[in-house]
BAMIKOL-100776 format. One record per residue: x, z, y of N, C-alpha, C, CB in turn. Coordinates in steps of 0.05 Angstrom, whole numbers, padded with zeros to 5 digits, always signed. Glycine has a CB too. Example, Ala and Ser with C-alpha at 12.3 -4.5 7.8 and 13.67 -1.06 7.14 Angstrom:
BEGIN
+00264+00156-00114+00246+00156-00090+00264+00156-00066+00226+00181-00089+00257+00142-00045+00273+00143-00021+00258+00157+00001+00282+00114-00012
This chain:
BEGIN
+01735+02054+01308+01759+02061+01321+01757+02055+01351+01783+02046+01308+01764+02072+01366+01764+02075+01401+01789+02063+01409+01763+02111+01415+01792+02042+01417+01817+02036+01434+01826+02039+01457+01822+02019+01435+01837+02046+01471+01843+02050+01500+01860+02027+01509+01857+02077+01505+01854+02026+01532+01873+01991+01543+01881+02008+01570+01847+01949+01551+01910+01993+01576+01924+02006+01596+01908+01983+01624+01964+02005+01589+01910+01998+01642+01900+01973+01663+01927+01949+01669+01890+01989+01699+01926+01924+01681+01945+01920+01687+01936+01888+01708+01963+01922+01660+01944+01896+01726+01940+01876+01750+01940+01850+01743+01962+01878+01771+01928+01831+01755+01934+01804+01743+01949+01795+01776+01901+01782+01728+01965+01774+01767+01987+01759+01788+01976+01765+01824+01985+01716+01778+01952+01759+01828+01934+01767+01847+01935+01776+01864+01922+01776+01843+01923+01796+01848+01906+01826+01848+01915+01839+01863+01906+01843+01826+01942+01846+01870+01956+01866+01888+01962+01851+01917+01986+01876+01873+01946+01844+01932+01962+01841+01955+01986+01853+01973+01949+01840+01967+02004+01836+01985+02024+01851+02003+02019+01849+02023+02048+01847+02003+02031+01875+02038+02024+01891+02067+02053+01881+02072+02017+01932+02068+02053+01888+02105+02069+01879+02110+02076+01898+02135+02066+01852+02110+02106+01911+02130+02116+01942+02145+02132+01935+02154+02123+01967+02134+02144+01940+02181+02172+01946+02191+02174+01966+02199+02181+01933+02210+02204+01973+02203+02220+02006+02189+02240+01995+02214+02237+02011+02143+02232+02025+02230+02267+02027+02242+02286+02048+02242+02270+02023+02267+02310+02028+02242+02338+02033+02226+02356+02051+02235+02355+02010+02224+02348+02051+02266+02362+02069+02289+02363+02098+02282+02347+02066+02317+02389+02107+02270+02399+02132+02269+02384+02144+02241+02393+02147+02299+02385+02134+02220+02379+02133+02203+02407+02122+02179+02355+02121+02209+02409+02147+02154+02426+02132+02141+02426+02116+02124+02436+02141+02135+02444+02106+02117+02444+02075+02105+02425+02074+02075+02479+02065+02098+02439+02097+02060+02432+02096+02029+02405+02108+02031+02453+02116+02007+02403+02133+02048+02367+02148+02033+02349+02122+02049+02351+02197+02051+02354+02105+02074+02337+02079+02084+02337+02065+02063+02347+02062+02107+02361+02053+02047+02357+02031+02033+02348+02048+02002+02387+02010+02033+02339+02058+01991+02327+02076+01971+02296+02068+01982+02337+02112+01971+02287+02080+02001+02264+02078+02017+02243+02046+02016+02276+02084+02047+02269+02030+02019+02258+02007+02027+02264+01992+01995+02273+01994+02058+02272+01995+01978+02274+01989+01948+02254+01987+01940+02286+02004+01930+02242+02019+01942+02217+02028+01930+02199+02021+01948+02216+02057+01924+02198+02011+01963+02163+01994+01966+02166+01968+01959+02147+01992+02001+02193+01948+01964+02197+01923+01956+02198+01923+01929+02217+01912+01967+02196+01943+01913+02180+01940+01876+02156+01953+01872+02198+01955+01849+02142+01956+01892+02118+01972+01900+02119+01989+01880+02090+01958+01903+02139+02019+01881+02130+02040+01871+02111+02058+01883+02148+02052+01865+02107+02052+01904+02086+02075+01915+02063+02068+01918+02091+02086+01940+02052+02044+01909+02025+02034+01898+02017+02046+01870+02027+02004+01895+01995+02058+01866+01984+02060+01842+01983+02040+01819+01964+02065+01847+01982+02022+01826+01989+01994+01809+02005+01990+01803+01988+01974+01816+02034+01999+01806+02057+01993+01806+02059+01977+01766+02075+02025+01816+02075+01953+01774+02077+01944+01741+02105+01938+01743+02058+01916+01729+02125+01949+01728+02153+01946+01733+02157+01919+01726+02172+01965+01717+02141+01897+01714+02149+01874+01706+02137+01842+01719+02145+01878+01679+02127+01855+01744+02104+01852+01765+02113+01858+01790+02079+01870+01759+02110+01826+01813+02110+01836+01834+02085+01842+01853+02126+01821+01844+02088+01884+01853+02066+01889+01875+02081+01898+01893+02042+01907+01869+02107+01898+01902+02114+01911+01925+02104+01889+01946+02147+01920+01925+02111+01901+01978+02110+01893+02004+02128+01880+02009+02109+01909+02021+02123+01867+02034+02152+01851+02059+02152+01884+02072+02139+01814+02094+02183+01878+02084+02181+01905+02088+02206+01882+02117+02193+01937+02058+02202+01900+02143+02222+01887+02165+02235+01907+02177+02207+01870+02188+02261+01903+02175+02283+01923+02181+02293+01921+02222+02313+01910+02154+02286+01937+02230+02310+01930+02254+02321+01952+02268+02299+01911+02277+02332+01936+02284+02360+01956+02294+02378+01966+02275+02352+01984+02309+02386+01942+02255+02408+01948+02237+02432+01959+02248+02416+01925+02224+02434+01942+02264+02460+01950+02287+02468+01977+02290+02453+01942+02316+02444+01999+02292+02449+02023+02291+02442+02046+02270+02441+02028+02311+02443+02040+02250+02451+02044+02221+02474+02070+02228+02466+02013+02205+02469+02095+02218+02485+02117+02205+02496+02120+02182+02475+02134+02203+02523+02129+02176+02532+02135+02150+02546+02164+02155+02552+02110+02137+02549+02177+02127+02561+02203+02136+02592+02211+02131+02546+02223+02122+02601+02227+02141+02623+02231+02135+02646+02211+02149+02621+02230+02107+02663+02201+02133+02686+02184+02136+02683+02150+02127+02707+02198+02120+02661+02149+02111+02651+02117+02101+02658+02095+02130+02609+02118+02093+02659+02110+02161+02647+02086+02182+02678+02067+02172+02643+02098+02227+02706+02094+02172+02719+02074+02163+02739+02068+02140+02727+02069+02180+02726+02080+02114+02740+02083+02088+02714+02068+02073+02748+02119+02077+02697+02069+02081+02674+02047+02056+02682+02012+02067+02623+02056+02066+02693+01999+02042+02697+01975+02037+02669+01958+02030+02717+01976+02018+02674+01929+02037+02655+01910+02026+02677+01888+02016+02632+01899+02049+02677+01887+01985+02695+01861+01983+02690+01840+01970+02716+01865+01975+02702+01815+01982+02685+01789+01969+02711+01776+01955+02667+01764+01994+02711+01769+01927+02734+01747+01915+02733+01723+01910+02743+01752+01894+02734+01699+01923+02734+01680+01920+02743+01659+01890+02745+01680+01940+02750+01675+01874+02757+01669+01844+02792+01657+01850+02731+01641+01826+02801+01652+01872+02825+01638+01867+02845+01668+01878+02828+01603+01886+02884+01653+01864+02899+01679+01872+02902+01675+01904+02930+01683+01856+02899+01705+01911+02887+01711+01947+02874+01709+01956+02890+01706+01966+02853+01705+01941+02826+01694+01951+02812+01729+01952+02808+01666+01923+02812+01748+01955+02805+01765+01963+02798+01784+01987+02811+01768+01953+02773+01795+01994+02769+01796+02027+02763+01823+02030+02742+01775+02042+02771+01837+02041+02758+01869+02043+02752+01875+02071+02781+01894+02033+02730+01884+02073+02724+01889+02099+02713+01923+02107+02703+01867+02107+02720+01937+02129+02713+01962+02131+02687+01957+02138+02729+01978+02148+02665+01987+02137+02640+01985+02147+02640+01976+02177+02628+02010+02143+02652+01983+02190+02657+01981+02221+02661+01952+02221+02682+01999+02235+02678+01937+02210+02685+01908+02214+02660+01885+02205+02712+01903+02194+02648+01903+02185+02623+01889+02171+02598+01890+02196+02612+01908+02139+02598+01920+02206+02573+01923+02226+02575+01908+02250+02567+01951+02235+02611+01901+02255+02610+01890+02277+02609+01858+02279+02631+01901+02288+02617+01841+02258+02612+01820+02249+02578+01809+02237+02633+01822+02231+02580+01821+02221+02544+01817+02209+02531+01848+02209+02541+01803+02166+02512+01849+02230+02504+01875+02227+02475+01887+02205+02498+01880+02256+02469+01857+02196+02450+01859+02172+02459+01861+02148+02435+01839+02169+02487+01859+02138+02494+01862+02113+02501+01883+02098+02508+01851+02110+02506+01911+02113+02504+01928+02101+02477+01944+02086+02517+01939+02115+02449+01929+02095+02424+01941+02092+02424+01928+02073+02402+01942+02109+02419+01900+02072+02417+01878+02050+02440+01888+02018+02430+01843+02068+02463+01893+02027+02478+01900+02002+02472+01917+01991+02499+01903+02003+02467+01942+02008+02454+01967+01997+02428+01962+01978+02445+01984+02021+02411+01946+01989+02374+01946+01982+02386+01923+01956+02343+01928+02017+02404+01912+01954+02406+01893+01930+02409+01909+01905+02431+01873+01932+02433+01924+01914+02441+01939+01891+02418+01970+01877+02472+01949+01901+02406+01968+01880+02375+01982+01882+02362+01975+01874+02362+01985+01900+02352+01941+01872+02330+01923+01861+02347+01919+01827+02324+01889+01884+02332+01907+01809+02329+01898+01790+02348+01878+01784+02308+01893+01790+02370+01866+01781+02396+01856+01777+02384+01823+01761+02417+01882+01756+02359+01811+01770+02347+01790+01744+02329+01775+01768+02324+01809+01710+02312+01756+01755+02305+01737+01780+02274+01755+01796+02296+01697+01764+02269+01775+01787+02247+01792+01800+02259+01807+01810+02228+01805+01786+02279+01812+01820+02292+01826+01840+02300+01811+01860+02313+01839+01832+02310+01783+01855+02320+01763+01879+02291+01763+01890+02335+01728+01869+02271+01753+01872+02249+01760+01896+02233+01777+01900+02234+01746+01898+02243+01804+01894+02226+01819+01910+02248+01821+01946+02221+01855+01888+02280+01815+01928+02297+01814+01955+02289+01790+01974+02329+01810+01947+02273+01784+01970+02270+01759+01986+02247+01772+02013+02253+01728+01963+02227+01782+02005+02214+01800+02016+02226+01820+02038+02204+01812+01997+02250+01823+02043+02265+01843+02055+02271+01819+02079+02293+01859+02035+02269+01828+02107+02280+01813+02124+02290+01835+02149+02259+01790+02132+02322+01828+02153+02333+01850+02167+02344+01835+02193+02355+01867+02149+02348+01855+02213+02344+01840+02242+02366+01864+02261+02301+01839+02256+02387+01857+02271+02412+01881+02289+02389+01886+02313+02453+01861+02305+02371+01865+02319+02362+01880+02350+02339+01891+02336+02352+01858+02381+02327+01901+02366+02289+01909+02357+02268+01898+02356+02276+01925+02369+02273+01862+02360+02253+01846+02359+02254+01828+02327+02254+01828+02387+02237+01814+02325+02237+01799+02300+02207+01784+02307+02239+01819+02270+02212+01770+02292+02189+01738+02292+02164+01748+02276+02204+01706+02270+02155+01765+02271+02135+01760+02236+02114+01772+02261+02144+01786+02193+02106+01784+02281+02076+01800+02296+02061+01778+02288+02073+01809+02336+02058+01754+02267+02035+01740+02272+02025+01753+02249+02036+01707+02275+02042+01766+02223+02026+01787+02199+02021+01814+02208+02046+01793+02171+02026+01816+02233+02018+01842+02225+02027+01868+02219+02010+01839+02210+02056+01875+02219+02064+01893+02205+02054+01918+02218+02092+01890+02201+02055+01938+02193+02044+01961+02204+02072+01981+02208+02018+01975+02184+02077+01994+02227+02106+02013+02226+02106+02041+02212+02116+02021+02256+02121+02039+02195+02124+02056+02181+02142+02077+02180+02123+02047+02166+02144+02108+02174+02176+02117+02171+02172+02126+02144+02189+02143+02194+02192+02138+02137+02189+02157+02107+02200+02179+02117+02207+02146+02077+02190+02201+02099+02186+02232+02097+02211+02241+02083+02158+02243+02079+02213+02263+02078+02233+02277+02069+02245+02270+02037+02224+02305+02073+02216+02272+02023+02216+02267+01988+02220+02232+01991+02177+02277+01969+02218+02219+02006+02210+02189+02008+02188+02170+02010+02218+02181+01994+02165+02202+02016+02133+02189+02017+02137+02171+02040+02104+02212+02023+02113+02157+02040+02115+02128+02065+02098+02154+02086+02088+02086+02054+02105+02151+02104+02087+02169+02134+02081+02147+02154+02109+02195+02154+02048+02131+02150+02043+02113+02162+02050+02124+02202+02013+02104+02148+02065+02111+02218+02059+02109+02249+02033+02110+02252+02068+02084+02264+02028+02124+02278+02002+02110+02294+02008+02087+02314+01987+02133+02311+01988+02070+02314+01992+02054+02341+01988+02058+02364+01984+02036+02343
């Protein structure tokens, strides 16, 4: 009898790359779709849904983040504190203008895997309102995405 064995990465095996993506004039949801799917490394051949091979992936110029339509000021963010009135609603505009990283982060959460391999692949995500950020000592390579959501490496 011939068995066939599926391949499957050991803990390792997959190293992460490490990309930053900018945010400027770009919309919120097809960006945060974009940046899901490499932080569960679907676009690696390796990909193991129960396995982390995605990337760090570095977000900036949150600050200038697009949405369409009427969302800038009818899309809510709301937090309930469990007690009565303890409830907080905030418009997108109030959110971008207060924390301008939380609308990428909420988005890219609800996207990942809802269990503790999603907190850390979310951990991997680091988002930034200006255009600088701390990490040039890895390396990141800049990246955009294409129409379908292929990665379209920059040149330097």
């Amino acid at each position: 009898m011939n068995t066939q064995k599926c391949y499957q990465p050991s803990a390792g095996e997959v190293p992460a790359n490490w990309y930053v993506v900018d945010a400027r004039g770009q919309t919120l949801g097809r960006l945060a779709v974009n940046i899901a799917r490499v932080l569960r490394g679907k676009h690696r051949p390796q990909f193991t849904p129960h396995m982390m091979t995605g990337d760090h992936v570095i977000v900036v110029n949150a600050k200038d983040i697009v949405v369409t339509g009427n969302k800038r000021t009818q899309k809510t963010y709301d937090r309930y504190s469990g007690y009565p009135g303890g409830r907080r609603v905030r418009t997108f505009e109030q959110t971008i203008e207060r924390h301008p990283t939380h609308p990428i982060t909420h988005a890219v959460r609800g996207m990942l895997q809802h269990n503790t391999l999603g907190a850390d692949q979310l951990r991997r995500l680091r988002v930034y309102a200006g255009g600088e950020h701390k990490h040039e000592a890895q390396q990141p390579q800049p990246i955009t995405f294409g129409e379908l959501g292929e990665i379209i490496r920059a040149t330097q």
